[in-house]
C-alpha positions in Angstrom: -15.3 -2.4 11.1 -16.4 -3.5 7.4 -14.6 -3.0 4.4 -16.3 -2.0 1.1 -14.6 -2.2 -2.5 -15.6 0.0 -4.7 -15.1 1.0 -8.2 -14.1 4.2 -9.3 -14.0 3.9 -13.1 -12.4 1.7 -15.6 -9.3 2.2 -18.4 -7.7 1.3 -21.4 -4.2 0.9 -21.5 -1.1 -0.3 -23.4 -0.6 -3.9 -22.2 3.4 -2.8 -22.6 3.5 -0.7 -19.9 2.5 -3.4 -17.2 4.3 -6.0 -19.1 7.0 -4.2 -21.1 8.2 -7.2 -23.4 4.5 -7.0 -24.5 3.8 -5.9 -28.5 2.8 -2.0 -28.3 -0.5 -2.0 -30.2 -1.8 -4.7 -27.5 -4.2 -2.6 -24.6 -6.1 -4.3 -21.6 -9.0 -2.9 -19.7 -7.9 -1.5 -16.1 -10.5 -1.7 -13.4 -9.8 2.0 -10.7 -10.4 0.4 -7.2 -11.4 2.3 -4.4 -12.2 0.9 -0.7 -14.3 2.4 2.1 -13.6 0.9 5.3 -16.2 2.4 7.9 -14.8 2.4 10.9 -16.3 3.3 14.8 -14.5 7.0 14.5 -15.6 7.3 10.7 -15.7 6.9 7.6 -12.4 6.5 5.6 -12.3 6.7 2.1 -8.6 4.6 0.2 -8.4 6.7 -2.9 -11.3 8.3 -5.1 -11.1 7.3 -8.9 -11.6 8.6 -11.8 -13.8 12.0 -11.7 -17.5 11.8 -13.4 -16.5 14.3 -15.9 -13.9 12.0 -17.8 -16.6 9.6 -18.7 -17.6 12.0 -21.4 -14.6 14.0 -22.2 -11.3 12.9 -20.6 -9.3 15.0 -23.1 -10.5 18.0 -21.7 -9.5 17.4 -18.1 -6.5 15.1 -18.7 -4.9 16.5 -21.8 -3.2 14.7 -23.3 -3.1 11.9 -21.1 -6.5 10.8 -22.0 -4.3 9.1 -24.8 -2.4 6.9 -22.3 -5.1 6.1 -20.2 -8.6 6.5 -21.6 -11.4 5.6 -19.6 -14.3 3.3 -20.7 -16.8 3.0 -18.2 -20.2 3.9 -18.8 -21.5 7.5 -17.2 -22.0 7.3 -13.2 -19.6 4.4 -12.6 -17.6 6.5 -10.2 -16.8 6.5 -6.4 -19.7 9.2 -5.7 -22.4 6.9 -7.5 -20.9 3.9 -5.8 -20.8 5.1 -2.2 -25.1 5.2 -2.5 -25.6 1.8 -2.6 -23.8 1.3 0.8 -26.3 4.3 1.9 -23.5 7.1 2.0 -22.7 10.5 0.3 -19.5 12.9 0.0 -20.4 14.7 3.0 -20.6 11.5 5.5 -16.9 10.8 4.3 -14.1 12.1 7.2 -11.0 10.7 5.9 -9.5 10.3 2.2 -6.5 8.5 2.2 -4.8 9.4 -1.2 -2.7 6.2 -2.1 -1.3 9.0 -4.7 -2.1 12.2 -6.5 -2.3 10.8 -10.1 -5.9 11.4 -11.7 -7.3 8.2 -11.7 -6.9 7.8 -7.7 -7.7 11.3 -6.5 -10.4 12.5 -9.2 -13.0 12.8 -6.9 -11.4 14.3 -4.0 -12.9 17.5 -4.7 -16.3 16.2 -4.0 -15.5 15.3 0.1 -15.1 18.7 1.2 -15.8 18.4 4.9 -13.5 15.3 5.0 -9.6 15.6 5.7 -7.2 14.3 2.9 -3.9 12.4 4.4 -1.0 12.0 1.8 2.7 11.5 2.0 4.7 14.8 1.7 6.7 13.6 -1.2 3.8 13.3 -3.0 2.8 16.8 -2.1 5.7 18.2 -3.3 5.9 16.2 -6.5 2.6 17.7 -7.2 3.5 21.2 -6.5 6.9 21.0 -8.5 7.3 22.7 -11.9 7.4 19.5 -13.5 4.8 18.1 -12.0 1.9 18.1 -15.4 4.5 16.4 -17.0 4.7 13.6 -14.5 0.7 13.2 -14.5 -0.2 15.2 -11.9 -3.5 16.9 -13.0 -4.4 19.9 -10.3 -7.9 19.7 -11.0 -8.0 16.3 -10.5 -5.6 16.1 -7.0 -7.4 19.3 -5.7 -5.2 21.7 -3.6 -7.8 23.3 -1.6 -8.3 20.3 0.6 -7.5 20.4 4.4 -4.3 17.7 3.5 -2.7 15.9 6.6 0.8 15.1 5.4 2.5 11.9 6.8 6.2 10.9 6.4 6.3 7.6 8.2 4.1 4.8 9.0 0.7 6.4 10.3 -2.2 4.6 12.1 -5.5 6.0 11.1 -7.7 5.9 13.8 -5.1 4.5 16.8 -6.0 1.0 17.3 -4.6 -0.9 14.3 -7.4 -0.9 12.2 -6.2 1.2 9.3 -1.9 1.5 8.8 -0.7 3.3 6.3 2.8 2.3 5.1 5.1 4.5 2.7 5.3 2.3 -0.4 7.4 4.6 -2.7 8.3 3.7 -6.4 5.2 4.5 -9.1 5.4 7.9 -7.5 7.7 9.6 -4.6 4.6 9.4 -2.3 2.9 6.1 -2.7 1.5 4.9 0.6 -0.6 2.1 0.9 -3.3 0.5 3.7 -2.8 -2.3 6.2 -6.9 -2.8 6.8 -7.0 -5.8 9.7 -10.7 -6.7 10.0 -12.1 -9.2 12.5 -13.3 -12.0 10.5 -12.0 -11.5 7.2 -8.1 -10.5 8.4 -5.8 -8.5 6.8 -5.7 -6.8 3.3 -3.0 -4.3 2.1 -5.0 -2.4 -0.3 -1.6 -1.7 -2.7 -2.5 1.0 -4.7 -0.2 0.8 -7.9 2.6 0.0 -6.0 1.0 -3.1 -7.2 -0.6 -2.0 -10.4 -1.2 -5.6 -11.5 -0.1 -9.0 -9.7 2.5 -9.7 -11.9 4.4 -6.7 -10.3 4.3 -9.0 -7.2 4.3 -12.6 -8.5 7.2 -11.6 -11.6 8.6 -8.5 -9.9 8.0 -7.3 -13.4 8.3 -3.2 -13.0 5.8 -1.3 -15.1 7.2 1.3 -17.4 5.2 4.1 -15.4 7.8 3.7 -12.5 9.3 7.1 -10.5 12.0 5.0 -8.8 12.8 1.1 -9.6 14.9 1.3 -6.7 12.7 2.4 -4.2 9.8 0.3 -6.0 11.6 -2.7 -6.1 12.3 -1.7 -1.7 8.7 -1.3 -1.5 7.7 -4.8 -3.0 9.6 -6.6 -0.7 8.0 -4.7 2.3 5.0 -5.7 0.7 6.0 -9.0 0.4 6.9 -8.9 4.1 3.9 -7.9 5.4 1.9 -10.7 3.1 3.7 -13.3 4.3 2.7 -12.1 7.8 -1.0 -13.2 6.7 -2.1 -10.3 4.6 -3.8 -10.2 1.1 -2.9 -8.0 -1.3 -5.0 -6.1 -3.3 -3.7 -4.8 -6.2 -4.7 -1.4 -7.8 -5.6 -1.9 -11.6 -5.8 -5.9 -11.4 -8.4 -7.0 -13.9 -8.4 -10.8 -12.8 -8.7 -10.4 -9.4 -11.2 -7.0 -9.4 -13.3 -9.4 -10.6 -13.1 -11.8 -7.6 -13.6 -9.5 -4.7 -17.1 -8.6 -3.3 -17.8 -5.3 -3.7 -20.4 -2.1 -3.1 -22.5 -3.2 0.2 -21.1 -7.1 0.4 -18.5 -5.8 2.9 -15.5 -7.3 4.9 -15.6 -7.5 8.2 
């Protein structure tokens, strides 16, 4: 199995909401990570970035939003584009895994319609709640008329131990990440913003965009668990170590 990072956009945020003591007017710039982990039964998809649409106009998908997080890639830096230079298109997708249903991780899902969307049903149901614009979930963006496979628990992909999902609750009420084991490279937890940034892990510093600190703060020691069993973590919007990892068609294996 091989293991392909690739990028699904980029952002501009408030520093302060990843590191809250930080001064207000101070933003960074957010890499959106997707992987693609093509395995013997198929191709599986973690997460789908930023849709191509927001490139130009982000305001009139996100509302308001585009205020909090504003994307600043260029045009065709998204998960569609990105997928061509492993040789691949929407349709040769069978899995998405959806990490969670805010819009930077699902915007493309509405592209891989013969593919089968897993999620966590509390992340369902956030989305489908009356409050649920309020708490970033974009419909447009998440996509409701995908085939969805709900999980609760911990759920193994394809039945071998290749790809684990594990309930990592906290950002959202659904937040699942990956367990990928590969053969040479070994294990990666591909974190989703359970672990926005590493200094959620290294300063258990919770980020102001946090559902639960509670359950987050349960999640990062599960994640902490399963690292020191031998896995790397891969964090979701980390800009240091984005820049670190191979990505496109120099794959893990």
């Amino acid at each position: 199995m091989k293991m392909h990072a690739l990028s699904g956009g980029r952002l501009r945020m408030r520093r302060s909401i990843f590191e809250p003591g930080a001064d207000r007017s101070e933003t960074i710039e957010l890499p959106v990570s997707a992987f693609l982990m093509r395995h013997p039964q198929g191709n599986v998809l973690f997460d789908s970035g930023c849709h191509p649409s927001v490139a130009e106009n982000a305001e009139a998908r996100w509302g308001g939003m585009a205020k909090l997080m504003t994307p600043v890639a260029p045009k065709g830096d998204t998960v569609i584009e990105n997928l061509r230079c492993v040789g691949l298109g929407p349709d040769d997708i069978d899995v998405v895994v959806c990490s969670h249903l805010h819009s930077d991780h699902c915007g493309c899902n509405s592209f891989f319609r013969k593919a089968t969307a897993i999620c966590h049903a509390r992340e369902l149901a956030a989305a489908r709640a009356p409050d649920a614009p309020q708490m970033g979930y974009v419909p447009a963006d998440w996509d409701p008329t995908l085939t969805f496979q709900e999980i609760e628990t911990q759920h193994d992909v394809c039945g071998d131990g290749r790809i684990v999902l594990v309930p990592v609750p906290g950002h959202t009420p659904g937040t699942i990440a990956a367990l990928v084991n590969l053969d040479r490279d070994g294990s990666f937890l591909l974190a989703s913003d359970a672990v926005s940034v590493m200094a959620t892990l290294e300063r258990e510093v919770i980020p102001r965009n946090t559902w639960s600190t509670e359950e987050a703060l349960a999640s990062l020691a599960e994640i902490r668990r399963i690292a020191a069993g031998g896995a790397t973590v891969l964090c979701g919007h980390d800009d240091t170590q984005w820049r670190t990892l191979r990505k496109g068609a120099d794959a893990y294996e």
